[in-house]
NUMAR-461584 format. One line per 4 residues: for each residue y, x, z of N, C-alpha, C. Coordinates in pm, whole numbers. Example, Ala and Ser with C-alpha at 12.3 -4.5 7.8 and 13.67 -1.06 7.14 Angstrom:
! residues 2
-569/1319/780/-450/1230/780/-330/1320/780  -225/1285/708/-106/1367/714/3/1290/787;
***
This chain:
! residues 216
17094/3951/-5912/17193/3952/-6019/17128/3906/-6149  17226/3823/-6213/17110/3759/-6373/17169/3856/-6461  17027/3894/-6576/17049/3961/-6661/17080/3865/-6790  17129/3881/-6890/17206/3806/-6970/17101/3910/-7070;
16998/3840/-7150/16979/3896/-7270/17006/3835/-7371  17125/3969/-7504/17201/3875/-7623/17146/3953/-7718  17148/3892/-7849/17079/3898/-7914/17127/3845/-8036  17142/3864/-8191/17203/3820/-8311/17062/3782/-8345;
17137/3642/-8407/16947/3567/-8425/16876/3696/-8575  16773/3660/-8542/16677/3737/-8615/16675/3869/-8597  16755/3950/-8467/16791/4083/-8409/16750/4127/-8272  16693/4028/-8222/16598/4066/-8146/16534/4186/-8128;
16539/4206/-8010/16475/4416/-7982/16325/4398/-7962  16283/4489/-8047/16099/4514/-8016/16054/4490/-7886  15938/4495/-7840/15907/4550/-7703/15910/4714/-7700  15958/4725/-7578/16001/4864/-7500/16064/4921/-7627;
16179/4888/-7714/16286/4953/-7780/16364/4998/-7685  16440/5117/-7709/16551/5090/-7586/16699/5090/-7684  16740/4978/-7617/16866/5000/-7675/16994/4977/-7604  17089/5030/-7626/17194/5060/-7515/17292/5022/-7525;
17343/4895/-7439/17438/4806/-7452/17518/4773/-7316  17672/4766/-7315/17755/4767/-7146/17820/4671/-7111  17873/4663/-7023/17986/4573/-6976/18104/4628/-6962  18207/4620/-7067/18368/4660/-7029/18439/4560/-6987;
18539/4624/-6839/18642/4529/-6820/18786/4559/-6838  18802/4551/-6944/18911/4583/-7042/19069/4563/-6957  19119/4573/-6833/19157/4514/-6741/19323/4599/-6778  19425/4518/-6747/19558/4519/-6749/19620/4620/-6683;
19564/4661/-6582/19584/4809/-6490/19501/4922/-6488  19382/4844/-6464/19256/4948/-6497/19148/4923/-6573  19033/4987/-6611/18944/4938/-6685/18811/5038/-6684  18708/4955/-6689/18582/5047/-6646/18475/4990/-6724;
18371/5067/-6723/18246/5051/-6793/18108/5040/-6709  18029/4967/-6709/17932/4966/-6659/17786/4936/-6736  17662/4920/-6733/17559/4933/-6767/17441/4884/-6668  17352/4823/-6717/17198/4776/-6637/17122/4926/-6598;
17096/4947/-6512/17047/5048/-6460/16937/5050/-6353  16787/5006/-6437/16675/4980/-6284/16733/4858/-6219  16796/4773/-6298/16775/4610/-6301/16897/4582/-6174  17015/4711/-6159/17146/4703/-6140/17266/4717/-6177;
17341/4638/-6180/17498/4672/-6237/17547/4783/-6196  17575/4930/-6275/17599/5032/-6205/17785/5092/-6320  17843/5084/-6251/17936/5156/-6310/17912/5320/-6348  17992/5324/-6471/17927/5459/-6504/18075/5532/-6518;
18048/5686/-6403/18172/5771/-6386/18170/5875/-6497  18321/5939/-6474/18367/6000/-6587/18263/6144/-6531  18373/6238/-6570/18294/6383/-6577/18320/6413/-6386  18457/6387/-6337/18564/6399/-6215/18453/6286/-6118;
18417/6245/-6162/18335/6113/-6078/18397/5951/-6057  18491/5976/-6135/18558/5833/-6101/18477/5780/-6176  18511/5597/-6195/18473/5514/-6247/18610/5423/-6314  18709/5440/-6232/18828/5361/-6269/18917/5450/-6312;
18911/5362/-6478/19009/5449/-6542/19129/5395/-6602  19271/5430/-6532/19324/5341/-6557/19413/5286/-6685  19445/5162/-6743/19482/5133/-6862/19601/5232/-6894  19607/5318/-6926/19764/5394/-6960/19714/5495/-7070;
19818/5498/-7171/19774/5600/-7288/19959/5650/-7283  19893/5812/-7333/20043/5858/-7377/20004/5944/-7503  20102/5918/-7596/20054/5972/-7699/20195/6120/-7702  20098/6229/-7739/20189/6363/-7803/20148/6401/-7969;
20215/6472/-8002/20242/6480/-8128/20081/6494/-8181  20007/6589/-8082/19910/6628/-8155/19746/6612/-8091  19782/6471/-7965/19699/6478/-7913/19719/6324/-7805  19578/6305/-7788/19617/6151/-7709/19566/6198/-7522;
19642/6086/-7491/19613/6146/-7302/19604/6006/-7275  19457/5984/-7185/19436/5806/-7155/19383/5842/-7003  19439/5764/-6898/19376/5733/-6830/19480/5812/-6703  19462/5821/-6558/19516/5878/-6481/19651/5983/-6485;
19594/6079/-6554/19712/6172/-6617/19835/6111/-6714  19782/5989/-6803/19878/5936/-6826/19968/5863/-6814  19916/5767/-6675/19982/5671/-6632/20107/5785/-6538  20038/5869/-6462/20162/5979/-6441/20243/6021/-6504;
20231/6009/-6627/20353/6014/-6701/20445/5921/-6734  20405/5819/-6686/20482/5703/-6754/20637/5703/-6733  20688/5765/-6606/20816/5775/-6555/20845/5884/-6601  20839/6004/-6668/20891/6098/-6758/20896/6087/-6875;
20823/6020/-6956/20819/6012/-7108/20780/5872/-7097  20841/5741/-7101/20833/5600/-7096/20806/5580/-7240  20927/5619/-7352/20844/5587/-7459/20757/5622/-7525  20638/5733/-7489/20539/5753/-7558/20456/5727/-7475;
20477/5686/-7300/20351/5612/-7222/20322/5470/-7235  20177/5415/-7285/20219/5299/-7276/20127/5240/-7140  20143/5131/-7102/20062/5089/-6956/20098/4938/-6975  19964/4838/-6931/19983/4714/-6951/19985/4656/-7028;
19928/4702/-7166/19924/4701/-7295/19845/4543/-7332  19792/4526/-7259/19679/4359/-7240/19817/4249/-7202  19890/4271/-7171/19987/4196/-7174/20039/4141/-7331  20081/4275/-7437/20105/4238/-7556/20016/4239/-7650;
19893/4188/-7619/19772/4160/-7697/19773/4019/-7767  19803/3990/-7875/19781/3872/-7967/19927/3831/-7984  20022/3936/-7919/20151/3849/-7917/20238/3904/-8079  20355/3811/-8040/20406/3851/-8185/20520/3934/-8150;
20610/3999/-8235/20739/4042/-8196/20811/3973/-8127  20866/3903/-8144/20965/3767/-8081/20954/3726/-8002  20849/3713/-7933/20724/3729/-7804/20795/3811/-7718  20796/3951/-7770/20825/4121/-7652/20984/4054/-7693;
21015/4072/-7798/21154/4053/-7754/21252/3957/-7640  21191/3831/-7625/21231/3779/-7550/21219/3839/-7403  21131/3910/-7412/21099/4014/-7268/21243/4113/-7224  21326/4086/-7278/21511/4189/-7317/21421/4300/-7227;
21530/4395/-7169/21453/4526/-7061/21388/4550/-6995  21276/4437/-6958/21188/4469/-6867/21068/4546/-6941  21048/4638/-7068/20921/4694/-7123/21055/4803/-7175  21008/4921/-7128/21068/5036/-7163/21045/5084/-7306;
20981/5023/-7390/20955/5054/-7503/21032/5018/-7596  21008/5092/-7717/21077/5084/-7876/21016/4999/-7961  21014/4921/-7969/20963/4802/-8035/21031/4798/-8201  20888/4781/-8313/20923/4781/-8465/20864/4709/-8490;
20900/4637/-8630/20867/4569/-8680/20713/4612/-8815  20630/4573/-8830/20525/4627/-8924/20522/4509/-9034  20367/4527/-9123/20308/4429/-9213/20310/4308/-9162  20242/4305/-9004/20206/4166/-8926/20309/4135/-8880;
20285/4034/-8777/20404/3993/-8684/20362/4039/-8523  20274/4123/-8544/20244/4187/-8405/20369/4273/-8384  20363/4318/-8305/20518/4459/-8193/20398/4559/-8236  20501/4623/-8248/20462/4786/-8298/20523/4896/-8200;
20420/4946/-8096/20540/5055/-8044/20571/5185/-8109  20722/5259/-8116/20744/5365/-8156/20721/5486/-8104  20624/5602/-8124/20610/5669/-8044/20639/5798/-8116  20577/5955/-8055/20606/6048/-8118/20527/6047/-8256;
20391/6028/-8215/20281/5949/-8344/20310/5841/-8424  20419/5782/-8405/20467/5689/-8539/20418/5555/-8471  20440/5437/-8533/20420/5306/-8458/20283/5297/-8411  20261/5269/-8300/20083/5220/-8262/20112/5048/-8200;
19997/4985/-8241/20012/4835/-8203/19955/4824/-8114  19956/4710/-8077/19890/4691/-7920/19728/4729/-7899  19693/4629/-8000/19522/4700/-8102/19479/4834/-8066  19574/4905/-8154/19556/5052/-8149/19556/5105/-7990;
19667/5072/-7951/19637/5113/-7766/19508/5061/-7696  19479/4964/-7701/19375/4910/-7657/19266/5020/-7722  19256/5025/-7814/19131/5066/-7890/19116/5210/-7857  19250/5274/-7782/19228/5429/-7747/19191/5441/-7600;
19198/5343/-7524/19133/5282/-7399/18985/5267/-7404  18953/5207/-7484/18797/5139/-7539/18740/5268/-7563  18784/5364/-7667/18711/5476/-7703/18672/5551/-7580  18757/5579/-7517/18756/5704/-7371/18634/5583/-7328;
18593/5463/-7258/18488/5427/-7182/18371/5453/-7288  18365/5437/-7426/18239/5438/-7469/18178/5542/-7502  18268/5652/-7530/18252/5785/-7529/18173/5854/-7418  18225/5802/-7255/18172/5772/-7151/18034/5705/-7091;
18067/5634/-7185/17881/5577/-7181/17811/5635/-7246  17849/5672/-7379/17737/5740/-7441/17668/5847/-7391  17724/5954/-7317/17734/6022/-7280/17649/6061/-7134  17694/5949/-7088/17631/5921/-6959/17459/5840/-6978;
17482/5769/-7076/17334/5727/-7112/17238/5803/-7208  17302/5864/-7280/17221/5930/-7369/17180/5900/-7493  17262/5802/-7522/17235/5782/-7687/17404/5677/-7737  17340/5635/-7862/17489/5550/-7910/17489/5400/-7896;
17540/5338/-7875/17550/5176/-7803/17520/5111/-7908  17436/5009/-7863/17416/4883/-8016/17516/4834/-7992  17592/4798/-7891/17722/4684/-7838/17795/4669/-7692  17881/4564/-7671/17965/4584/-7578/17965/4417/-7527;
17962/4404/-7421/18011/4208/-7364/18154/4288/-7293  18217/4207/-7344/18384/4273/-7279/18512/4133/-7222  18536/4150/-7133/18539/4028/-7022/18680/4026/-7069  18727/3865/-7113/18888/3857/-7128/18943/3766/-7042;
19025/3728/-6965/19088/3676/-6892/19084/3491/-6966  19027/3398/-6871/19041/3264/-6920/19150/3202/-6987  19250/3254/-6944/19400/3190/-7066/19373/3264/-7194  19327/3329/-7218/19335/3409/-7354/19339/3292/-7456;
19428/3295/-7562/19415/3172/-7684/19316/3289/-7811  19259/3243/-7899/19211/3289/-8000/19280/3427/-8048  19408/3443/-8029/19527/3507/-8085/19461/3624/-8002  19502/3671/-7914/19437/3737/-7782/19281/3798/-7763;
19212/3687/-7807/19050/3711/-7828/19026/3767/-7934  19031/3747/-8044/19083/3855/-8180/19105/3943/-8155  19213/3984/-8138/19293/4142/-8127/19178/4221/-8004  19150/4138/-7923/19067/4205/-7804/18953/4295/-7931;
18859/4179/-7976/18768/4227/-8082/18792/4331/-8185  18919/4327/-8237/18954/4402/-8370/18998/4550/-8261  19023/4556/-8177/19037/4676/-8068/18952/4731/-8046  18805/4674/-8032/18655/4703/-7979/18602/4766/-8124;
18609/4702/-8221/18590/4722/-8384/18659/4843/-8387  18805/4894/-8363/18853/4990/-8416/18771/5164/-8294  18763/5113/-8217/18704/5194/-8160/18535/5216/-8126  18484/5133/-8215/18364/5167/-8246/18241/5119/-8182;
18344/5023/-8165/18193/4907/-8071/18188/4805/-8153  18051/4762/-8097/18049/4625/-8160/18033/4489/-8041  18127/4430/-8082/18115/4345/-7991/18022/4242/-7960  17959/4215/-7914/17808/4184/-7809/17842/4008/-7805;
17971/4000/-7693/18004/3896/-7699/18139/3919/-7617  18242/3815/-7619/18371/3786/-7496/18345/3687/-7411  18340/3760/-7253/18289/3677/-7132/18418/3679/-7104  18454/3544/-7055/18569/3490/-6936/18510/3548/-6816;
18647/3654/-6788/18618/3684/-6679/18580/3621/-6540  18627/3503/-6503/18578/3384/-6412/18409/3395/-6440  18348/3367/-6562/18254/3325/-6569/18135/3470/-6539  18205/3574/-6578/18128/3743/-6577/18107/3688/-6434;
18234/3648/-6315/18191/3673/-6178/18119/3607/-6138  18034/3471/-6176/18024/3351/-6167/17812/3409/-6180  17839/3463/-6312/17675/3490/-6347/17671/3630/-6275  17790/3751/-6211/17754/3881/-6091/17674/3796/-5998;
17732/3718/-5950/17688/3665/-5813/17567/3577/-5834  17529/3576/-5889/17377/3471/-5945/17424/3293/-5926  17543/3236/-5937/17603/3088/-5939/17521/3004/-6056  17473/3122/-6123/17476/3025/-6241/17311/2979/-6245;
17243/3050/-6156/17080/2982/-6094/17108/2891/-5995  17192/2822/-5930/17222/2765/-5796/17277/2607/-5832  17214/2520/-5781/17214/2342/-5814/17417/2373/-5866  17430/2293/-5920/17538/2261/-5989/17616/2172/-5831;
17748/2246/-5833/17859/2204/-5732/17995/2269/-5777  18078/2280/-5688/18203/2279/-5714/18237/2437/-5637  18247/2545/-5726/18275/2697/-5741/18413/2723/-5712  18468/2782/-5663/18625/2835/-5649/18617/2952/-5691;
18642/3038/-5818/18659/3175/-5813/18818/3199/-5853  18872/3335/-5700/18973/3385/-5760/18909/3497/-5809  19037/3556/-5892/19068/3629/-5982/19193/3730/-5945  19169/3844/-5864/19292/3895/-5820/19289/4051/-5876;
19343/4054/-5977/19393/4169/-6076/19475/4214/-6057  19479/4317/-6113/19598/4419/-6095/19794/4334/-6157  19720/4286/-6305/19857/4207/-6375/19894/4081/-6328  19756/3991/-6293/19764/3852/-6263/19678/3828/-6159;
19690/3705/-6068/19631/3625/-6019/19603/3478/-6024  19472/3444/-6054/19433/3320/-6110/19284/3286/-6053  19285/3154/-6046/19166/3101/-5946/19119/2977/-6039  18981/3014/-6107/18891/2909/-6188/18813/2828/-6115;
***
């Protein structure tokens, strides 16, 4: 497996610094965290032992619920569950609206031209959902590794336009990462599998996700 060492010029790590940096896959259904571990890609589990946690937040008045328990809620309290939230990432209102009933949500208007959902907590943007996703994995890492992260490489789907790649970042920013770099996911699988040491030819990778399927 190739290790990818990144680095902000003139930021370069000492010898034997340790510093602690992951791989999120910020993913449309689910989403997980992983880390170099003795020179392997190791996903890192919650407290329960999972590793896959899935994209769903529900917000209550006085408290946030991400991951498994919330996606169970989604069919009792629709408008304060949200799920699939990477769908309305970079989009504008006019965007969801054209979506008429297929998103069970309350959709407002804010400052931007992003969708705002209405919840018991007052509007949260797509950003903000994302970013309460992001927190629960890094919280998770920290935790699991033992100290606080210099950064994050966080894998976005190859159609992403700038619009999309942004908001991904300002999501990672609001929840307290710093972003490392944005790998196309095609390409994350491309350098898993070591392709990217191997004579130059013609690669087929699918891409079979939970929201989409797509083959680079």
């Amino acid at each position: 497996m190739a290790l990818l060492q990144i680095a902000e010029p003139g930021q370069s790590p000492q010898p034997h610094q340790r510093r602690l940096a992951v791989g999120i896959d910020l993913g449309t259904t689910n989403s997980l965290v992983a880390a170099l571990r003795s020179g392997l890609s190791e996903p890192l589990a919650d407290a329960d032992g999972k590793v896959i946690l899935p994209s769903a937040v529900r917000y209550h008045a006085d408290r946030i619920e991400v991951g498994e328990s919330a996606r169970l809620a989604a069919s009792s309290d629709p408008f304060n569950t949200v799920l699939s939230v990477k769908r309305l990432m970079g989009r504008g209102l006019s965007d969801v609206k054209q979506l008429g009933e297929q998103l069970p949500y309350r959709f407002v208007g804010g400052e931007s031209h992003m969708p705002f959902i209405d919840t018991v907590q007052g509007p949260k943007s797509p950003v903000e959902v994302s970013a309460d996703i992001l927190k629960v994995l890094r919280e998770r890492a920290e935790k699991t590794l033992g100290g606080e992260l210099v950064g994050a490489v966080i894998t976005v789907p190859a159609y992403f336009d700038d619009a999309q790649r942004q908001a991904t970042k300002d999501a990672a920013r609001l929840a307290g990462l710093n972003v490392l770099r944005l790998l196309n996911e095609p390409t994350a699988a491309a350098v898993a599998y070591g392709l990217d040491q191997h004579a130059e030819g013609v690669v087929a990778i699918y891409d079979l996700g939970g929201g989409t399927f797509d083959i680079s």
